[in-house]
C-alpha positions in Angstrom: -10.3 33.7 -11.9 -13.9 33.4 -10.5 -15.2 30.7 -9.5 -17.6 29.4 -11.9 -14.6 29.7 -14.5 -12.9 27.6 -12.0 -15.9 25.0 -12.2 -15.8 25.0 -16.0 -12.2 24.3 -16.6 -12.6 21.2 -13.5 -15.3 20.5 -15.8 -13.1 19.9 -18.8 -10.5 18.5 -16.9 -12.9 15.7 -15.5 -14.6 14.9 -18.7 -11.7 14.9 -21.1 -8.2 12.7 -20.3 -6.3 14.0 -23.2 -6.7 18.0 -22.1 -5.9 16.5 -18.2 -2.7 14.4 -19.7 -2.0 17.9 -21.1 -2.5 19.9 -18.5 -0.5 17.7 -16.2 2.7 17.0 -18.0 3.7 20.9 -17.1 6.3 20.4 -13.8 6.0 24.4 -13.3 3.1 26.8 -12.4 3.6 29.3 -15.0 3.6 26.1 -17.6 0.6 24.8 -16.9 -1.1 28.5 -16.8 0.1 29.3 -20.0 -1.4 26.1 -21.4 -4.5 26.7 -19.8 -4.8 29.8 -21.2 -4.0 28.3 -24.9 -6.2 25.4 -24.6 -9.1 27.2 -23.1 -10.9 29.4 -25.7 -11.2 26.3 -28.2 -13.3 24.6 -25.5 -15.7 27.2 -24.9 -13.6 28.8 -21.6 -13.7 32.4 -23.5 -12.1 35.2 -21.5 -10.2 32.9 -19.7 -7.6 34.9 -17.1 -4.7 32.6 -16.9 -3.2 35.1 -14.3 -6.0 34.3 -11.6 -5.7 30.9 -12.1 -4.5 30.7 -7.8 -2.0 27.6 -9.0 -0.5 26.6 -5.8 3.2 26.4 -5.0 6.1 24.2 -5.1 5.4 21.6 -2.5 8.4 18.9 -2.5 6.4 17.4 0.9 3.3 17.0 -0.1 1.7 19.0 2.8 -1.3 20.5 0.5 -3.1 17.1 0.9 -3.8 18.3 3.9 -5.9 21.1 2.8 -9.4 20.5 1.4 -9.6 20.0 -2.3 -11.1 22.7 -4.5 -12.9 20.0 -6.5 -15.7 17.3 -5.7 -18.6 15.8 -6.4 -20.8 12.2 -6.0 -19.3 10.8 -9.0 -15.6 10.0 -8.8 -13.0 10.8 -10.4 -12.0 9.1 -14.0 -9.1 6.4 -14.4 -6.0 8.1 -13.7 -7.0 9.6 -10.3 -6.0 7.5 -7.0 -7.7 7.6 -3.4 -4.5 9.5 -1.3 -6.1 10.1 2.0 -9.2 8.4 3.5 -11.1 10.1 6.7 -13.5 11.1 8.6 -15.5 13.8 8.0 -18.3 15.7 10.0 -21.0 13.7 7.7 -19.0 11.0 6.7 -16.1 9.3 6.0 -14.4 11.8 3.0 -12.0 10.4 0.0 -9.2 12.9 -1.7 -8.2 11.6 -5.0 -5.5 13.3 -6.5 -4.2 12.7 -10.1 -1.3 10.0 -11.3 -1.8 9.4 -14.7 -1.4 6.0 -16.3 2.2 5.5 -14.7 2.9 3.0 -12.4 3.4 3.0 -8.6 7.3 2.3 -8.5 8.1 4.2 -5.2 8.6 1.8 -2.5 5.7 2.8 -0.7 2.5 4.4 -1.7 3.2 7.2 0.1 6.2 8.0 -2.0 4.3 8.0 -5.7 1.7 10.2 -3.6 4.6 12.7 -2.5 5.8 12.1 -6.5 2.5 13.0 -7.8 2.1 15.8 -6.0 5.1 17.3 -7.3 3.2 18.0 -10.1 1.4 21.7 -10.1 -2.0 19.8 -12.0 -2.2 17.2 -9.4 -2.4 19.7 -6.5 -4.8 21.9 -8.3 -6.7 19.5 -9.5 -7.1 17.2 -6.1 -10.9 15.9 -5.9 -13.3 14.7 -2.8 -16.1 12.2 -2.7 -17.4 10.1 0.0 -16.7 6.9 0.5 -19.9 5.7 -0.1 -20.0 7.1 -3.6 -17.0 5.0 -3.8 -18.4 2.4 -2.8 -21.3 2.4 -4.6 -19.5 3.1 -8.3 -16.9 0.3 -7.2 -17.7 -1.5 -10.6 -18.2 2.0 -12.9 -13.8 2.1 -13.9 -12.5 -1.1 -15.2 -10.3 -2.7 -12.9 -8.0 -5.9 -11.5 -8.8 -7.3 -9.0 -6.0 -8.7 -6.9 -3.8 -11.7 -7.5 -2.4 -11.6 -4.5 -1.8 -10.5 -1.1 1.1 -10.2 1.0 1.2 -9.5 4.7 3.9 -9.7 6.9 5.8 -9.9 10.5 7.2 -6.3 9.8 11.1 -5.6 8.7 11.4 -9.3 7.2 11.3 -8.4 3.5 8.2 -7.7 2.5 9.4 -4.8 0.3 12.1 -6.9 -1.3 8.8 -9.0 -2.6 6.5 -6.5 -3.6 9.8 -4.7 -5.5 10.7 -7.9 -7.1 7.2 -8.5 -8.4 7.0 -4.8 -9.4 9.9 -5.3 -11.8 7.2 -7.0 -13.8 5.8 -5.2 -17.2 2.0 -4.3 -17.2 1.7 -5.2 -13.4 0.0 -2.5 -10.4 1.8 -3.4 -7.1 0.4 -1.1 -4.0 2.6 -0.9 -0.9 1.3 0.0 2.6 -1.1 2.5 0.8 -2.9 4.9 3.3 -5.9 5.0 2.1 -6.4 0.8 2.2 -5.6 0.8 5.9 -8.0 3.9 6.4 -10.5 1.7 5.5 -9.5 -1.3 7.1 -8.7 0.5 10.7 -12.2 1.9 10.1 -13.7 -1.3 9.5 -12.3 -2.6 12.7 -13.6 0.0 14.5 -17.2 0.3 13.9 -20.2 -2.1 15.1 -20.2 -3.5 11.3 -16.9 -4.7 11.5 -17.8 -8.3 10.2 -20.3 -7.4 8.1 -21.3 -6.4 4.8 -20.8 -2.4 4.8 -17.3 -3.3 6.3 -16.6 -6.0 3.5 -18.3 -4.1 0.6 -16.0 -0.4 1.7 -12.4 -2.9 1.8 -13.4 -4.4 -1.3 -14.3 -1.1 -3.2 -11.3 0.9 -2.1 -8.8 -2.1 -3.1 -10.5 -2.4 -6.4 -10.2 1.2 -7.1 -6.2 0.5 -6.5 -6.6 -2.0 -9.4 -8.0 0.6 -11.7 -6.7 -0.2 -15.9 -5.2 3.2 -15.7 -2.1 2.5 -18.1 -4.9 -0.1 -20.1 -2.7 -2.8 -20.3 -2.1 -4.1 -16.9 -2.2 -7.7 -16.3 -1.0 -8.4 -12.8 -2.1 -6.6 -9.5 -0.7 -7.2 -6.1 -1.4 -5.5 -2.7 1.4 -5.5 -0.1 -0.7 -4.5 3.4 0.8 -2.9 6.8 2.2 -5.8 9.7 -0.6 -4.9 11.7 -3.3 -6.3 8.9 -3.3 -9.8 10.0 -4.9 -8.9 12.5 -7.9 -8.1 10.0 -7.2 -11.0 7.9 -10.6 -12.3 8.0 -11.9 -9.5 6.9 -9.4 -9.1 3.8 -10.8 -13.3 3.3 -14.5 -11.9 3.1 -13.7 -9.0 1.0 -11.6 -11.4 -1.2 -12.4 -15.1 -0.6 -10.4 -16.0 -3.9 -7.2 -14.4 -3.6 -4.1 -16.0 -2.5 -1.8 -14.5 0.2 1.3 -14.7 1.7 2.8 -14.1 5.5 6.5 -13.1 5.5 8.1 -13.4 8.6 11.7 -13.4 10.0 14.0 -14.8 12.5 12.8 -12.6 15.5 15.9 -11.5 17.2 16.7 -9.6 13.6 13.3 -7.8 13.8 13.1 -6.7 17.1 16.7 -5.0 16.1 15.5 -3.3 13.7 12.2 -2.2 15.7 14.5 -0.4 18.6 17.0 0.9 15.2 14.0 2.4 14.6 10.2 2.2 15.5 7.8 1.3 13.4 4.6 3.3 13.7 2.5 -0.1 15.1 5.0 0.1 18.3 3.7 3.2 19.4 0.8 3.1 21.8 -0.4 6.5 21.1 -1.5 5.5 17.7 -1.8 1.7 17.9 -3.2 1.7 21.6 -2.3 -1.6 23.6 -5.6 -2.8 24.0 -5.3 -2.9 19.9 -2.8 -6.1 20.1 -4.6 -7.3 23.1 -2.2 -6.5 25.6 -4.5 -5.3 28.8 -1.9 -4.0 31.0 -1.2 -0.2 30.9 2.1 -0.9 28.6 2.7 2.4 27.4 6.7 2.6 27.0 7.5 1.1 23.5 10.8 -0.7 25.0 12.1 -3.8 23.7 9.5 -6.2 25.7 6.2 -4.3 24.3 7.4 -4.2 20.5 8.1 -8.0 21.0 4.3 -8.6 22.1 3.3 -6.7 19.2 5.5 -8.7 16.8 4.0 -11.7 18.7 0.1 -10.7 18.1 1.2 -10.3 14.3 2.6 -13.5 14.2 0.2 -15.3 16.3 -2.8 -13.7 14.0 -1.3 -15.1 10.5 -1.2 -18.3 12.3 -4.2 -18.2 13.6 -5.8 -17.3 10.6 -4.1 -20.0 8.7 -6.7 -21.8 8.6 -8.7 -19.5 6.6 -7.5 -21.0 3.2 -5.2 -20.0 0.1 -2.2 -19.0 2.8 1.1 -19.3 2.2 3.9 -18.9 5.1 7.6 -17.9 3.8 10.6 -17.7 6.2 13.0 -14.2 5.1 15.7 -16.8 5.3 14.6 -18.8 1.8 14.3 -15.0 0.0 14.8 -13.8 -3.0 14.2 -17.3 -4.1 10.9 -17.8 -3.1 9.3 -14.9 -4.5 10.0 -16.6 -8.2 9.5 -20.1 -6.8 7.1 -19.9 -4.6 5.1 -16.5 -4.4 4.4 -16.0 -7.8 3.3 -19.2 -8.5 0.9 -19.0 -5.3 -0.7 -15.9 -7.2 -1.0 -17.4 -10.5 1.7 -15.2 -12.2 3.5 -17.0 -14.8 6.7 -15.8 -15.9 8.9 -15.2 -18.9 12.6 -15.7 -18.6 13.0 -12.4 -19.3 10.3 -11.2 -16.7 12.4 -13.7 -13.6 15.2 -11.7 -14.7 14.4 -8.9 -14.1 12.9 -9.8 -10.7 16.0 -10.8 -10.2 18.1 -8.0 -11.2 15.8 -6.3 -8.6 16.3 -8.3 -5.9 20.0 -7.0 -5.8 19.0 -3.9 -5.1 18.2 -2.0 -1.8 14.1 -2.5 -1.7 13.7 0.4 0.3 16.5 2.7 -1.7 16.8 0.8 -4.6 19.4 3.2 -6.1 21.8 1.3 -3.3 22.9 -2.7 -3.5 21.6 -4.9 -1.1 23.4 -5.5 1.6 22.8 -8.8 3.7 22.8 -7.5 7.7 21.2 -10.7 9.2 24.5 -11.4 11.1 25.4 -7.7 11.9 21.8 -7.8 13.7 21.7 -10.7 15.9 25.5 -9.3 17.3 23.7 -5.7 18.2 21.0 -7.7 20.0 21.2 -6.6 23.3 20.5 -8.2 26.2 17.2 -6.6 26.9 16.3 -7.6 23.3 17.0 -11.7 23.5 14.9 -11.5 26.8 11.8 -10.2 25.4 12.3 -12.4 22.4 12.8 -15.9 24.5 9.5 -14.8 26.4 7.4 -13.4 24.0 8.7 -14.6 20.2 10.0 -17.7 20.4 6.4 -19.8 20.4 4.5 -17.5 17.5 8.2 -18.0 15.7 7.6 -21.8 15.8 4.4 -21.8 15.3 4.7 -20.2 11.7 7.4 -22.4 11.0 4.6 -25.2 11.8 2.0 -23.3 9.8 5.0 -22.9 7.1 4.9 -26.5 6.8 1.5 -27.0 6.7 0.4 -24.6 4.0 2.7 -26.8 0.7 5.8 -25.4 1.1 8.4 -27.3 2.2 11.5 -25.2 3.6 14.7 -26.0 2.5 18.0 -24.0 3.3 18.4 -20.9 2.1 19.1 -20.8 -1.7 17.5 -23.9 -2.1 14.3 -24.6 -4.1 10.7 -24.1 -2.6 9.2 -27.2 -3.2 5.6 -28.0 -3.4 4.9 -31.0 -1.1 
């Protein structure tokens, strides 16, 4: 197929959601050619060669984001296309959209509904490139909510348990850890303009184009961020200086468990380097006592920050409980009966494998603490521990024991 033919039927595909919807509802190559091949000659694509079409192939990882798109332009994409990967480019910072229709982001994480979408032969054909700052400057152009709600966290302390609890809720957009928000915000903090407008104005468009109407009937929209974004929180404040948030945090013996389980991605120094948490020395071993001073500038920042207004501190200990009594609220979501069950028929399942029950491990955690891990935690944890609990107190919420009612004070 040559390339202008190509051009034309991107054309049509941009311009037109029903022939798109179409298009992308085949799950196989040879579906979607054959329907491209129907559809084209009563849209003006005459001597359309359905056998050149170059669909690409099955790609169950997603790796073809990785490629450059086929398609772009100045003017982004309509509704039912979402920002995947944010970077920089040799004359600019570049934005891949690729398409998700109107469906909503139920994996998880982001990068799960991205690895879902692209499972889909139309999404990977059909992947798109602007630049940021055509984002940014046709922020307003797609109708969109803005956020009712943020929710940052210590890391490992059930921030996924809230976002999938409030997820459970009809007509609602809830964005977990999505790559292309800290692209922005890890940018942000790198360059000269880090507290100023440009830095504000590129947060602000790329978490408004996460907000995007693309179902039509959406009502609720909230934004779970990565542990390491309250350390930015003052910059999420400007972008958003009337939106609620939340810090979740946990008892820290439990977390630093589950750190050396597993690392998260923040622990390691060859993409977050030490000087990023503030730690000067040459720490380049992720062992038990660095991961507990990067838990400690994450918990240190949200209470630092506490002070910025419209905060709310919540203890793991008091959830699934306070997500209905006390988070939703705190973002103005009111609730049907209906609507709390179903957060709380959620809440029993696994939040990161929700096809598993829940299974408490709390207990099973602070026995596997090892030595090495109550150390690092006694000298570097226990202070920003109480000082949330502090903050916890200060922000309305009174902390009861767990089960027990969140209680505005």
């Amino acid at each position: 197929m040559s390339g202008n033919c190509f051009d034309k039927l991107a054309a049509l595909v941009f311009a037109d959601e029903t022939i798109a919807a179409s298009l992308a509802g085949m799950t196989e190559p040879a579906g979607l050619a054959e329907l491209a091949a129907r559809l084209a000659p009563d849209h003006g694509l005459d001597h359309f060669d359905a056998s050149s079409l170059d669909l690409p192939g099955n790609d169950p990882l997603g790796l073809s984001r990785w490629s450059a798109p086929r398609v772009g332009g100045r003017t982004v994409p309509p509704r039912h296309w979402l920002p995947m990967h944010v970077a920089a480019g040799t004359n600019g910072i570049l934005v891949d959209w690729t398409w998700f229709g109107p469906g909503r982001l139920s994996a998880p994480f982001f990068e799960g509904s991205v690895r879902r979408a692209l499972t889909r032969p139309f999404a990977r054909l059909f992947r798109y490139r602007t630049m940021l700052d055509d984002l940014v400057a046709q922020a307003g152009t797609c109708p969109a909510r803005a956020p009712d709600g943020f929710i940052f966290h210590m890391s490992r302390c059930g921030s996924t348990l809230a976002a999938q609890m409030l997820a459970a809720l009809p007509h609602s957009i809830v964005v977990s850890e999505a790559a292309p928000i800290d692209a922005v915000a890890q940018l942000a903090r790198s360059t000269t303009d880090a507290a100023g407008d440009t830095a504000v104005q590129a947060l602000r468009a790329i978490i408004m184009t996460f907000g995007r109407l693309r179902a039509g009937d959406e009502r609720r929209y909230v934004v779970k961020l990565d542990s390491w974004h309250a350390l930015a929180l003052p910059l999420f404040r400007r972008a958003f200086p009337d939106v609620p948030w939340v810090f979740l945090y946990r008892d820290p013996v439990e977390v630093l468990v589950s750190q050396m389980r597993q690392r998260g991605t923040q622990m390691l120094p060859q993409l977050f380097p030490p000087r990023f948490w503030g730690i000067e020395d040459d720490a380049s071993r992720p062992d038990e006592d660095y991961c507990a001073r990067v838990l400690a500038a994450i918990c240190n920042a949200a209470a630092d920050h506490a002070e910025l207004g419209r905060g709310l501190v919540i203890n793991y200990r008091d959830l699934p409980d306070a997500v209905l009594s006390a988070i939703a609220p705190h973002f103005g979501l009111a609730l049907s009966k209906a609507e709390r069950a179903a957060m709380q028929a959620a809440a029993q399942r696994d939040a990161k494998a929700p096809s598993e029950e829940f299974t408490p491990d709390g207990t099973a955690k602070r026995r596997e603490a090892s030595e090495a891990v109550l150390r690092a935690t006694e000298r570097h944890l226990q202070d920003p521990y109480h000082r949330l609990k502090r903050v916890g107190r200060g922000t309305g919420i009174e902390v009861w024991p767990s089960g027990a009612d969140h209680r505005r004070v």
